[in-house]
mmJSON file of the N, C-alpha and C atoms, coordinates in Angstrom:
{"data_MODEL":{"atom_site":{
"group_PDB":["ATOM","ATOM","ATOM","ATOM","ATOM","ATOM","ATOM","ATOM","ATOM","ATOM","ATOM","ATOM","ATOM","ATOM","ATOM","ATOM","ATOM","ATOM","ATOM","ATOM","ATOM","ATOM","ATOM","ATOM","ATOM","ATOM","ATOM","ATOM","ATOM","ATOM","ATOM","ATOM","ATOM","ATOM","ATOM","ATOM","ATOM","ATOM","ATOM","ATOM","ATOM","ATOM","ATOM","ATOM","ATOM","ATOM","ATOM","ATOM","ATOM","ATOM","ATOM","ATOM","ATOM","ATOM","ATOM","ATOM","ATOM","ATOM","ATOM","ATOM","ATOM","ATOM","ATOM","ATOM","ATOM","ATOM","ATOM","ATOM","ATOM","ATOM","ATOM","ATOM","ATOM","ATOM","ATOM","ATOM","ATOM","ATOM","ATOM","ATOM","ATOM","ATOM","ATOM","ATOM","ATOM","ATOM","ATOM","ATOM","ATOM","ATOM","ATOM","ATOM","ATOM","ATOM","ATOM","ATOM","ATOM","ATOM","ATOM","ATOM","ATOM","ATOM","ATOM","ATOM","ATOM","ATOM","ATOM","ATOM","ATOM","ATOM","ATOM","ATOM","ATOM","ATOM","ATOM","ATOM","ATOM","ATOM","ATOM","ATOM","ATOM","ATOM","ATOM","ATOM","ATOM","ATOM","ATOM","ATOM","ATOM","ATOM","ATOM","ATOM","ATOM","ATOM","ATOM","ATOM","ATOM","ATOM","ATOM","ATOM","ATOM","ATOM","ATOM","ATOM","ATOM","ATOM","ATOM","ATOM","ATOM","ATOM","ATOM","ATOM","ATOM","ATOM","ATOM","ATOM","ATOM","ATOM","ATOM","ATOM","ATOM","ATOM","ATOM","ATOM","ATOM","ATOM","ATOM","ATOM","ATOM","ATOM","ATOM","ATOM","ATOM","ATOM","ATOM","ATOM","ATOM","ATOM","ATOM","ATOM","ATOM","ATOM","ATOM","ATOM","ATOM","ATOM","ATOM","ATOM","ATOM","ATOM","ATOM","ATOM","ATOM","ATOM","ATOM","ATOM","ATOM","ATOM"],
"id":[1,2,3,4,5,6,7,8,9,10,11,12,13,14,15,16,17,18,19,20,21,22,23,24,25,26,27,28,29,30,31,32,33,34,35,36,37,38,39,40,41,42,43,44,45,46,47,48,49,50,51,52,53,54,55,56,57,58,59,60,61,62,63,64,65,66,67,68,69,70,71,72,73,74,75,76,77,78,79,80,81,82,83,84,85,86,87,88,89,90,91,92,93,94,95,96,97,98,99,100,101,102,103,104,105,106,107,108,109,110,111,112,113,114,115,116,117,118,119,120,121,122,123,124,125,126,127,128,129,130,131,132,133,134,135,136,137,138,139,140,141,142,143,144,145,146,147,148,149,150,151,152,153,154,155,156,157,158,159,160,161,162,163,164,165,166,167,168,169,170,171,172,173,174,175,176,177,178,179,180,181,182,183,184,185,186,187,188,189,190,191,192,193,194,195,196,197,198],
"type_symbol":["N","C","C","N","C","C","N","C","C","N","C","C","N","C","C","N","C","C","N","C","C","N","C","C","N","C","C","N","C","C","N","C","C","N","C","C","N","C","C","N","C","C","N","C","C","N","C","C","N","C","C","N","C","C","N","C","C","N","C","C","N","C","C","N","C","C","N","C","C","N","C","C","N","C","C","N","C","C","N","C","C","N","C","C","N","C","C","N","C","C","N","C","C","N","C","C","N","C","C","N","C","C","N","C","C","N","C","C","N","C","C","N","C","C","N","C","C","N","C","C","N","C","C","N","C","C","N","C","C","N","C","C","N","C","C","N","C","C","N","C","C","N","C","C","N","C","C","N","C","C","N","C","C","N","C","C","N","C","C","N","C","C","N","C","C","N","C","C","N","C","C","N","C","C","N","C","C","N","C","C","N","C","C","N","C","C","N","C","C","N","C","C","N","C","C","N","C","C"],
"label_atom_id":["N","CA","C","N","CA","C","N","CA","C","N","CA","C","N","CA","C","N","CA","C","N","CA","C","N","CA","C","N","CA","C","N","CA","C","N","CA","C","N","CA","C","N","CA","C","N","CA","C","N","CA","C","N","CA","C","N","CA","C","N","CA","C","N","CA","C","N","CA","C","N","CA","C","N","CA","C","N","CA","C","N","CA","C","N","CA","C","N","CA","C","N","CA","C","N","CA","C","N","CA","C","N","CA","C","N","CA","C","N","CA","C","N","CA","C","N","CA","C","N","CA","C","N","CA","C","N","CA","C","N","CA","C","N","CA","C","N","CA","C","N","CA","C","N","CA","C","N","CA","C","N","CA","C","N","CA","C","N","CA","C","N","CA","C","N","CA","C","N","CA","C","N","CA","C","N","CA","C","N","CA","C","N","CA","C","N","CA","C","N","CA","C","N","CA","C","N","CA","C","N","CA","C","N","CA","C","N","CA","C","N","CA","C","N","CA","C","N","CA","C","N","CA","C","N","CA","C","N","CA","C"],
"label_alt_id":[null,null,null,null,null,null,null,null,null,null,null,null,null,null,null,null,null,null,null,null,null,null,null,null,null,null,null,null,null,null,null,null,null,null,null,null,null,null,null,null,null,null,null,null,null,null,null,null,null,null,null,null,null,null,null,null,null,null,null,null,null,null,null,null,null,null,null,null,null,null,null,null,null,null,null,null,null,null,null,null,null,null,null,null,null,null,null,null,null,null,null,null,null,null,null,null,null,null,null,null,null,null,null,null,null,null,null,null,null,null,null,null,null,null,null,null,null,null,null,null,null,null,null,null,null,null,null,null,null,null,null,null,null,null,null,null,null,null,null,null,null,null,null,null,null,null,null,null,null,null,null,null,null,null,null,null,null,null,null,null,null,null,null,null,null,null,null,null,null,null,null,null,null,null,null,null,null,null,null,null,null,null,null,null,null,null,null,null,null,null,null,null,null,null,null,null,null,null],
"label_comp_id":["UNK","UNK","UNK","UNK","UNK","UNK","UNK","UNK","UNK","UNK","UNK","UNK","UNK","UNK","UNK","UNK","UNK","UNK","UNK","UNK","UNK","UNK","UNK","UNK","UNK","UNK","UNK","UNK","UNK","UNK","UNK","UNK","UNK","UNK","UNK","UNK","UNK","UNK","UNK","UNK","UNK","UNK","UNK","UNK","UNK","UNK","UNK","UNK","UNK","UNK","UNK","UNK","UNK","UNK","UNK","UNK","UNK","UNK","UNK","UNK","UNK","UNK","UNK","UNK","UNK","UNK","UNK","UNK","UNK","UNK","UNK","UNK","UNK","UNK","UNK","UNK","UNK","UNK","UNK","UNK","UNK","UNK","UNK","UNK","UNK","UNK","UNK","UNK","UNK","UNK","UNK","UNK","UNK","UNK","UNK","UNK","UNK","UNK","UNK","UNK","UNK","UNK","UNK","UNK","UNK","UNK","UNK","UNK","UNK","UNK","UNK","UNK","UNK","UNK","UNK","UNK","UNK","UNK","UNK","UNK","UNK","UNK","UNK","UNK","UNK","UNK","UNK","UNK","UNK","UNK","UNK","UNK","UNK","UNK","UNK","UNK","UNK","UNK","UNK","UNK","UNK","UNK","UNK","UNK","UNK","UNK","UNK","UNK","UNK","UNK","UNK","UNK","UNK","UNK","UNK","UNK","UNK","UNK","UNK","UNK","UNK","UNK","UNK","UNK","UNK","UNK","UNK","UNK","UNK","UNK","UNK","UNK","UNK","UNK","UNK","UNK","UNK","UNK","UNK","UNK","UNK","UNK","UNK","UNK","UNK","UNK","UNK","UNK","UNK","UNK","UNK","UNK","UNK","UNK","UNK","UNK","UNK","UNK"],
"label_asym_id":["A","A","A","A","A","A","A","A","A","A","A","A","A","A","A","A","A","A","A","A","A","A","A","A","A","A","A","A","A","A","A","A","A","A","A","A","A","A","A","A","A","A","A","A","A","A","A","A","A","A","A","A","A","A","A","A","A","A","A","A","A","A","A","A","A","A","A","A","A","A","A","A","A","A","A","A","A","A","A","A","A","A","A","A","A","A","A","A","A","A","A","A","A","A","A","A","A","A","A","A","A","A","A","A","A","A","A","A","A","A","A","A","A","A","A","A","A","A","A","A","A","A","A","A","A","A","A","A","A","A","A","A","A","A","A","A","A","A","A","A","A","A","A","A","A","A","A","A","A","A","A","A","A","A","A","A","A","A","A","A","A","A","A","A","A","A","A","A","A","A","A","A","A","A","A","A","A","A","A","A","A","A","A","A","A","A","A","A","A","A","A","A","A","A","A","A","A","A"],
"label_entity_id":["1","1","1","1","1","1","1","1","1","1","1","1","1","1","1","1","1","1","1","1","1","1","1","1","1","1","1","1","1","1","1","1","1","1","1","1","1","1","1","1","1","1","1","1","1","1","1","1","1","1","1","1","1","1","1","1","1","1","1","1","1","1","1","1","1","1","1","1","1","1","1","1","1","1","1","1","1","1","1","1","1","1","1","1","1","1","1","1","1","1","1","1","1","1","1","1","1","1","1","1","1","1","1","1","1","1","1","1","1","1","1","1","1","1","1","1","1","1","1","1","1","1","1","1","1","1","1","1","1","1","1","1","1","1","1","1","1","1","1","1","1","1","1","1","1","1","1","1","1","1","1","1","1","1","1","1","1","1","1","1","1","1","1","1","1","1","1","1","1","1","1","1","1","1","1","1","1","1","1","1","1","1","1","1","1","1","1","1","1","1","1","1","1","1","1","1","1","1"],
"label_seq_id":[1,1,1,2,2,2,3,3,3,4,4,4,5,5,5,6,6,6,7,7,7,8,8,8,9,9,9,10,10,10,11,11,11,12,12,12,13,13,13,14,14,14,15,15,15,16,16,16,17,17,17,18,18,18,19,19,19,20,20,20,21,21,21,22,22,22,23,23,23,24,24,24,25,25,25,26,26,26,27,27,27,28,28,28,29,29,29,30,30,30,31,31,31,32,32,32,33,33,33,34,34,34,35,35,35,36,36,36,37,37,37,38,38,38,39,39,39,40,40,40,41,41,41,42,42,42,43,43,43,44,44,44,45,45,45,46,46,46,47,47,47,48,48,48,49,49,49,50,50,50,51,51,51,52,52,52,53,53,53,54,54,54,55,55,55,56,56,56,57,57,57,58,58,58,59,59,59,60,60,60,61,61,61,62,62,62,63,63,63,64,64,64,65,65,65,66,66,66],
"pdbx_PDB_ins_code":[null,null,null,null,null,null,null,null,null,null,null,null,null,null,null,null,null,null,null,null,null,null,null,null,null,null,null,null,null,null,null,null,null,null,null,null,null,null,null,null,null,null,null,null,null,null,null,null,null,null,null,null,null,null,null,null,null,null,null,null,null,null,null,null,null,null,null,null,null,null,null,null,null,null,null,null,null,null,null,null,null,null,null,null,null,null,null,null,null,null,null,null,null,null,null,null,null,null,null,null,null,null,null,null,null,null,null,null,null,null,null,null,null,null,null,null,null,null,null,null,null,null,null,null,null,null,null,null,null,null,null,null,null,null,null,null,null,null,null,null,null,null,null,null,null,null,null,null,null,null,null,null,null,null,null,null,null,null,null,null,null,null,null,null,null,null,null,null,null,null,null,null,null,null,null,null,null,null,null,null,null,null,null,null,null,null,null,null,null,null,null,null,null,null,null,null,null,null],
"Cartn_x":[3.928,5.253,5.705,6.931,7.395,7.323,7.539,7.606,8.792,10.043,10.879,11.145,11.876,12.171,13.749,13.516,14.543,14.749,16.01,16.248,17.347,17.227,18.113,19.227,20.128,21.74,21.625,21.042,21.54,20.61,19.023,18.152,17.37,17.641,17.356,15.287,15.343,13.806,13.526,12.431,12.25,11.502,11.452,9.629,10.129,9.133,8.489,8.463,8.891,8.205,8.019,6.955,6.545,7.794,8.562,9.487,9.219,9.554,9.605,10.848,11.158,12.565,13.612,12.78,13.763,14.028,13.48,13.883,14.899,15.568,17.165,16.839,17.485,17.135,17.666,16.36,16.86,18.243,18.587,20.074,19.647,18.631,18.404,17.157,17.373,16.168,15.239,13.824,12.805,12.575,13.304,12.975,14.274,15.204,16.599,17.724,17.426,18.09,19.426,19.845,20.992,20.639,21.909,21.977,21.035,20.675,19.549,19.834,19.541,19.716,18.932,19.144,17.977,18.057,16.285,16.175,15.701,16.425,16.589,15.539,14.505,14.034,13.823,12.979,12.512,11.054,11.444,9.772,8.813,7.779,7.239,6.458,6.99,6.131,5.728,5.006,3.741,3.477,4.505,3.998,2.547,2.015,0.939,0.624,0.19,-0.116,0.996,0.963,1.89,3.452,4.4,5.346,6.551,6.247,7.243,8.53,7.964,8.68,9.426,10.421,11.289,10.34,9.282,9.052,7.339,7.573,6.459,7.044,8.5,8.569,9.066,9.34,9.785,8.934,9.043,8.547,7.956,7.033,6.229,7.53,7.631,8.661,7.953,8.381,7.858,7.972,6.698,6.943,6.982,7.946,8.065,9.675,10.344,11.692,12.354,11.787,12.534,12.78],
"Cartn_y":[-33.81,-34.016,-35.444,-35.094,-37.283,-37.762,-38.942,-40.171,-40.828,-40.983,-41.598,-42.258,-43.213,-44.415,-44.861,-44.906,-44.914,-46.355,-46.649,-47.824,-47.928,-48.411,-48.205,-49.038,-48.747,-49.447,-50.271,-49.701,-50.301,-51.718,-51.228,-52.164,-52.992,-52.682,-52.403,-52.102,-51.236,-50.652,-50.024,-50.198,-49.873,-48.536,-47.666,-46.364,-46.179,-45.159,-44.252,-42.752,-41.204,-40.421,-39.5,-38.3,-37.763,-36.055,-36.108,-34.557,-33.701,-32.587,-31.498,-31.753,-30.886,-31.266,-30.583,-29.431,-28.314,-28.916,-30.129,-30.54,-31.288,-31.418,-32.372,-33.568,-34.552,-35.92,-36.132,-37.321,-37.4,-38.656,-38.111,-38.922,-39.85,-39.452,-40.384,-41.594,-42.739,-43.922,-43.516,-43.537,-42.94,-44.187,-45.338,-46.299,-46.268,-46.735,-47.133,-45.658,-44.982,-43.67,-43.739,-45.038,-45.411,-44.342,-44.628,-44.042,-44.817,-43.771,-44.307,-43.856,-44.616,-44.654,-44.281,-44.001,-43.604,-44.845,-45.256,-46.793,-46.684,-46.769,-46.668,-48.041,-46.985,-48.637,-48.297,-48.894,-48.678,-47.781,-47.072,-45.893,-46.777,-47.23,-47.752,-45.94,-46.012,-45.384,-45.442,-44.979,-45.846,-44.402,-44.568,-43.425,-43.769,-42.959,-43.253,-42.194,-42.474,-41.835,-41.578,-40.794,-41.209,-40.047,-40.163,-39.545,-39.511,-40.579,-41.808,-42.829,-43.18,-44.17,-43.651,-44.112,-43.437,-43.419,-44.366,-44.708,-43.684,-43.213,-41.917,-40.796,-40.531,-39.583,-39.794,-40.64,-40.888,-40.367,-40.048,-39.656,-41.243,-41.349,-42.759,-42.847,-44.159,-44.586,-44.861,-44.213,-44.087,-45.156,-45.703,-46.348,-45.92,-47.168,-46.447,-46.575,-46.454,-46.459,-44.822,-44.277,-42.882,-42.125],
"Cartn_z":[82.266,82.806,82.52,82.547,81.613,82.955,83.116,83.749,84.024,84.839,84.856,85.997,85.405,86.273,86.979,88.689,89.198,89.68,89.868,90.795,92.109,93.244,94.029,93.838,94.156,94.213,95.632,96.122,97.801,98.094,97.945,97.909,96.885,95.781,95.119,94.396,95.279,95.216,93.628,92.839,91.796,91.863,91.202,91.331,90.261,90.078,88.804,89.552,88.821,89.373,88.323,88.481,87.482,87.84,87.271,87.011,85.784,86.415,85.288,84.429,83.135,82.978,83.49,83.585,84.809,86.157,86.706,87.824,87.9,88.849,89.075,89.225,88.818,89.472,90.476,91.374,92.299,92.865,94.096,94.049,95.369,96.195,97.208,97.076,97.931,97.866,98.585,98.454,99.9,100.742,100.09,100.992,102.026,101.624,102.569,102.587,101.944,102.055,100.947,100.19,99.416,98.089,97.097,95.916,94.93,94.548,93.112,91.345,90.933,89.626,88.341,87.32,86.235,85.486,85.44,84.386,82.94,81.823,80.682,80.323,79.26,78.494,77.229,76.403,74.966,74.96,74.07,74.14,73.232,73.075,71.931,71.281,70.249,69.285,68.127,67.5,66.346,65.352,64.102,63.187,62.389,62.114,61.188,60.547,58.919,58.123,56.896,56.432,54.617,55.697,54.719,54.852,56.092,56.114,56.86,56.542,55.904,54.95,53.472,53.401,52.318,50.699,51.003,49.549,49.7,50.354,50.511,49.494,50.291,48.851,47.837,46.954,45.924,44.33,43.973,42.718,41.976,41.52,40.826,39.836,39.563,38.713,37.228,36.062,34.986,34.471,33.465,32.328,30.805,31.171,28.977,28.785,27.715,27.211,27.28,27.694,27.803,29.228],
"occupancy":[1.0,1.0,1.0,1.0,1.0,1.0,1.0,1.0,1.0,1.0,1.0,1.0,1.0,1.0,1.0,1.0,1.0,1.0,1.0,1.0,1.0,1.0,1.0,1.0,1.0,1.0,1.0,1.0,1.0,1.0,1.0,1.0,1.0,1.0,1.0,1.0,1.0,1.0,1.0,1.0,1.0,1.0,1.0,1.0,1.0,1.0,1.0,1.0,1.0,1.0,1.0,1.0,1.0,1.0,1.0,1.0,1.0,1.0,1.0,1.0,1.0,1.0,1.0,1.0,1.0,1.0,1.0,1.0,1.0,1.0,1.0,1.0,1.0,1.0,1.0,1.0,1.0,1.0,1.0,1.0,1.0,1.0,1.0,1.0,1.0,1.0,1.0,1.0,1.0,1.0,1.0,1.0,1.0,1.0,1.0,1.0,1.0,1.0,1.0,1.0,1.0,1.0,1.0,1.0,1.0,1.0,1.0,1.0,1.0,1.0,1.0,1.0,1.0,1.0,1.0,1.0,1.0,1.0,1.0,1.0,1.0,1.0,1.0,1.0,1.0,1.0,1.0,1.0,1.0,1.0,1.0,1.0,1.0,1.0,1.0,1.0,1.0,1.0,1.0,1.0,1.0,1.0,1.0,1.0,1.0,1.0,1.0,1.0,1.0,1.0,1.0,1.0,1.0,1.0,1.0,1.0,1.0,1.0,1.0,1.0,1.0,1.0,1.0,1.0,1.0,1.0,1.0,1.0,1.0,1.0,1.0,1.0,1.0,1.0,1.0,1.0,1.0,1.0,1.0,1.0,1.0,1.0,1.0,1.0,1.0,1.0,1.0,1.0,1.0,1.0,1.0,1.0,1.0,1.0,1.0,1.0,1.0,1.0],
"B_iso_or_equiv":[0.0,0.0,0.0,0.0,0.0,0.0,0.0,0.0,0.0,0.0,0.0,0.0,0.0,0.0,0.0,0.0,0.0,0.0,0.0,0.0,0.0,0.0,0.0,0.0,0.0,0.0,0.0,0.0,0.0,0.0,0.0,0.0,0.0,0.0,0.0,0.0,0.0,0.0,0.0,0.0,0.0,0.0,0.0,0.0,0.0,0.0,0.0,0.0,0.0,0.0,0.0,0.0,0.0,0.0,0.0,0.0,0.0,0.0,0.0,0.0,0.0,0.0,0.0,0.0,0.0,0.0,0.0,0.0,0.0,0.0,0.0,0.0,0.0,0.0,0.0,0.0,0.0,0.0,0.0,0.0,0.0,0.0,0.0,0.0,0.0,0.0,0.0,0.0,0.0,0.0,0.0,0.0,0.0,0.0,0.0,0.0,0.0,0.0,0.0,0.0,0.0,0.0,0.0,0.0,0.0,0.0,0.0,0.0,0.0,0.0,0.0,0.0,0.0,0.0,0.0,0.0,0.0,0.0,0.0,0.0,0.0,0.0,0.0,0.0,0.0,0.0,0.0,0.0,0.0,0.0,0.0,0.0,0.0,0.0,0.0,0.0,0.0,0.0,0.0,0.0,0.0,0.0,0.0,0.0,0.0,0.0,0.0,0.0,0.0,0.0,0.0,0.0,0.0,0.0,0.0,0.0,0.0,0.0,0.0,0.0,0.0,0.0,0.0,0.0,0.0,0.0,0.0,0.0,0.0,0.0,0.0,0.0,0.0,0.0,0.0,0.0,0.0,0.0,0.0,0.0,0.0,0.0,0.0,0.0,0.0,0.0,0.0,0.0,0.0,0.0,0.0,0.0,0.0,0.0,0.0,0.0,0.0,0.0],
"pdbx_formal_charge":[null,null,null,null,null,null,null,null,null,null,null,null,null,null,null,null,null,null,null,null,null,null,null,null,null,null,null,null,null,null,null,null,null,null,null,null,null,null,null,null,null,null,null,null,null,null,null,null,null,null,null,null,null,null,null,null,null,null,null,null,null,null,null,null,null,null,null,null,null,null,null,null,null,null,null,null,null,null,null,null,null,null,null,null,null,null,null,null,null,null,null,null,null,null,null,null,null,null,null,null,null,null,null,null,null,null,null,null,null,null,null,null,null,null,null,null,null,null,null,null,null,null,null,null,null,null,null,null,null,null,null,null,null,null,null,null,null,null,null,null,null,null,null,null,null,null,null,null,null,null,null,null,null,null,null,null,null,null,null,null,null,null,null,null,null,null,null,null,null,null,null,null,null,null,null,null,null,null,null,null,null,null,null,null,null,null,null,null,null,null,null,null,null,null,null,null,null,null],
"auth_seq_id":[1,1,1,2,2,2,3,3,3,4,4,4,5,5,5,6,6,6,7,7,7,8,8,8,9,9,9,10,10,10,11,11,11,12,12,12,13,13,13,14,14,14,15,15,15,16,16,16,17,17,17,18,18,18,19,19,19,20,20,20,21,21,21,22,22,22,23,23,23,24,24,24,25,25,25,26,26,26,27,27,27,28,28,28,29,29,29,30,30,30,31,31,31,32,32,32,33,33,33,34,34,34,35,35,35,36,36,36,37,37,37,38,38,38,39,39,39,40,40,40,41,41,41,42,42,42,43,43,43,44,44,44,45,45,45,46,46,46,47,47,47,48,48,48,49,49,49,50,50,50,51,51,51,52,52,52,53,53,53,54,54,54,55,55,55,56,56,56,57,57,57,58,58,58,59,59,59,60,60,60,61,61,61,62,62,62,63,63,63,64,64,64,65,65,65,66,66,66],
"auth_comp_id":["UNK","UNK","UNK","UNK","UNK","UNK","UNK","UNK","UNK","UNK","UNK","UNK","UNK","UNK","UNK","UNK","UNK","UNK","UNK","UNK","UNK","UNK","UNK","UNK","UNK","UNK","UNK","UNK","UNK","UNK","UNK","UNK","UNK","UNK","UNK","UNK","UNK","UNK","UNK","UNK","UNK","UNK","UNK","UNK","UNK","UNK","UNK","UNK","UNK","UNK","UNK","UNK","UNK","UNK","UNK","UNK","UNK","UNK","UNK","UNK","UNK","UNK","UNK","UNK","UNK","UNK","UNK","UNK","UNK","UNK","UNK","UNK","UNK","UNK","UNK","UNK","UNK","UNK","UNK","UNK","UNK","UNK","UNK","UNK","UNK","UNK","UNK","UNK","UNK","UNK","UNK","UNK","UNK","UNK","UNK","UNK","UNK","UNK","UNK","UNK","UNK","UNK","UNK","UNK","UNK","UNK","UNK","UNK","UNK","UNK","UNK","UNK","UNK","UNK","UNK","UNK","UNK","UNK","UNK","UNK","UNK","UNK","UNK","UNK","UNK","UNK","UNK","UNK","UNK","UNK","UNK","UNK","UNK","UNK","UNK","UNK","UNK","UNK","UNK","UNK","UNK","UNK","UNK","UNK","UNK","UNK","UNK","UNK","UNK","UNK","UNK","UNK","UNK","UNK","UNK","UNK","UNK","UNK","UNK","UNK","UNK","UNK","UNK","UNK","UNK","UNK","UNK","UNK","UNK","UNK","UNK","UNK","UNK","UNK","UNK","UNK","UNK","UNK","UNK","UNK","UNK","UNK","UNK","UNK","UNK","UNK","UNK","UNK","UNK","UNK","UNK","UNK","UNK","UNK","UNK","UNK","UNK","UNK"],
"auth_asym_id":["A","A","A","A","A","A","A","A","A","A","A","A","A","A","A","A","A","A","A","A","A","A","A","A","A","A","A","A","A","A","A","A","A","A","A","A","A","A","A","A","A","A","A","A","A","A","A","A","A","A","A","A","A","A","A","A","A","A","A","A","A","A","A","A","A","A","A","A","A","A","A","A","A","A","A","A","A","A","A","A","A","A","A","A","A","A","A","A","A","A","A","A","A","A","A","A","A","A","A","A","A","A","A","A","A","A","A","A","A","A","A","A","A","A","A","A","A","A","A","A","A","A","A","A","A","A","A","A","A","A","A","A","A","A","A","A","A","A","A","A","A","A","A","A","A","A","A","A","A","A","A","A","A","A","A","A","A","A","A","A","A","A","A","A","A","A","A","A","A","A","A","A","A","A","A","A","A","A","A","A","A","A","A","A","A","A","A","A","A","A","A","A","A","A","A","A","A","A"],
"auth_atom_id":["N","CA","C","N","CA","C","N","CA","C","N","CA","C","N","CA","C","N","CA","C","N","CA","C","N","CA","C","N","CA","C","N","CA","C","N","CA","C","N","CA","C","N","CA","C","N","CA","C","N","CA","C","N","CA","C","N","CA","C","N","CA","C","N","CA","C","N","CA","C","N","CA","C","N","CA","C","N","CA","C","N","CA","C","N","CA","C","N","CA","C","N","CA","C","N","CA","C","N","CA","C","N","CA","C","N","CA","C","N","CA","C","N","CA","C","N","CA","C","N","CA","C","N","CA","C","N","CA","C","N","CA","C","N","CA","C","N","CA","C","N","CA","C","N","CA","C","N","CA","C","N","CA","C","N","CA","C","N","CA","C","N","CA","C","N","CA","C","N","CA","C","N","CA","C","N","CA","C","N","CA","C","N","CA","C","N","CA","C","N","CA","C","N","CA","C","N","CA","C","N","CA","C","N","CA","C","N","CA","C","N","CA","C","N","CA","C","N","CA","C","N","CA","C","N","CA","C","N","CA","C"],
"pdbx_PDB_model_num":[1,1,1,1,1,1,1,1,1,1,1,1,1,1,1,1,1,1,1,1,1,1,1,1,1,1,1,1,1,1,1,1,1,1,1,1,1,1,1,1,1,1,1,1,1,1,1,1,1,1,1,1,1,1,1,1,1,1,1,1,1,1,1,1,1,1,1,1,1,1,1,1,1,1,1,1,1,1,1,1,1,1,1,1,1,1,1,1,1,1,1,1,1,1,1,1,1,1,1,1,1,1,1,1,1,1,1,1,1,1,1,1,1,1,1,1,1,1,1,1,1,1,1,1,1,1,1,1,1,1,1,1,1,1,1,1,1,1,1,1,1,1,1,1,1,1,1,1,1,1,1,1,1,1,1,1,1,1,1,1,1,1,1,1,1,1,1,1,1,1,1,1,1,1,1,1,1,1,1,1,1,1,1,1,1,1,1,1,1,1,1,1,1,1,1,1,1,1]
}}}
Protein backbone atom coordinates (compact mmCIF):
# COMPACT_ATOMS: atom_id res chain seq x y z
CA UNK A 1 0.00 0.00 0.00
CA UNK A 2 1.68 3.61 -0.91
CA UNK A 3 2.51 5.92 1.72
CA UNK A 4 1.20 9.42 1.80
CA UNK A 5 1.75 12.40 3.36
CA UNK A 6 -0.60 14.82 5.09
CA UNK A 7 -0.29 18.19 6.67
CA UNK A 8 -2.61 20.19 8.84
CA UNK A 9 -3.79 23.73 7.92
CA UNK A 10 -4.84 24.55 11.36
CA UNK A 11 -1.79 23.28 13.37
CA UNK A 12 0.16 22.53 11.34
CA UNK A 13 0.82 18.75 12.32
CA UNK A 14 2.78 16.69 9.75
CA UNK A 15 2.00 12.37 9.34
CA UNK A 16 2.39 9.84 6.97
CA UNK A 17 -0.37 7.17 6.43
CA UNK A 18 -0.39 3.97 4.66
CA UNK A 19 -3.95 3.98 2.11
CA UNK A 20 -5.28 1.85 -0.34
CA UNK A 21 -5.91 3.63 -3.60
CA UNK A 22 -9.48 2.78 -3.38
CA UNK A 23 -9.47 4.68 -0.15
CA UNK A 24 -10.59 8.47 0.18
CA UNK A 25 -8.32 10.84 1.60
CA UNK A 26 -8.53 11.93 4.60
CA UNK A 27 -10.06 15.52 5.29
CA UNK A 28 -9.69 15.61 9.13
CA UNK A 29 -6.38 16.36 11.65
CA UNK A 30 -6.23 13.45 14.47
CA UNK A 31 -4.54 15.91 16.35
CA UNK A 32 -6.69 19.34 16.52
CA UNK A 33 -9.62 18.10 14.44
CA UNK A 34 -8.70 21.10 11.51
CA UNK A 35 -8.47 20.53 7.68
CA UNK A 36 -5.62 18.58 6.30
CA UNK A 37 -3.77 18.54 3.32
CA UNK A 38 -1.91 16.17 0.76
CA UNK A 39 2.16 16.72 0.84
CA UNK A 40 3.65 16.53 -2.58
CA UNK A 41 7.44 15.68 -2.86
CA UNK A 42 10.01 14.18 -5.29
CA UNK A 43 9.97 10.21 -5.75
CA UNK A 44 13.68 9.30 -6.09
CA UNK A 45 13.94 6.62 -8.65
CA UNK A 46 16.97 4.81 -10.10
CA UNK A 47 16.70 3.05 -13.67
CA UNK A 48 19.20 0.43 -14.23
CA UNK A 49 20.28 -1.64 -16.89
CA UNK A 50 20.48 -0.96 -20.91
CA UNK A 51 17.36 0.54 -22.59
CA UNK A 52 16.92 3.67 -20.93
CA UNK A 53 18.70 6.07 -22.45
CA UNK A 54 18.08 7.23 -25.99
CA UNK A 55 21.50 6.09 -27.12
CA UNK A 56 20.51 2.43 -26.08
CA UNK A 57 18.57 2.27 -29.06
CA UNK A 58 20.24 3.70 -31.69
CA UNK A 59 21.62 1.60 -34.35
CA UNK A 60 25.92 1.71 -34.13
CA UNK A 61 26.90 4.49 -36.38
CA UNK A 62 28.81 3.14 -39.44
CA UNK A 63 32.15 3.65 -40.70
CA UNK A 64 33.24 4.16 -44.02
CA UNK A 65 32.16 6.66 -46.99
CA UNK A 66 28.96 4.99 -47.89
Amino acid sequence: MPTYQYACTACGHQFELFQAFADDPISECPVCKGEVRKVYSNVGVVFKGGGFYKTDSRPAASSGGE
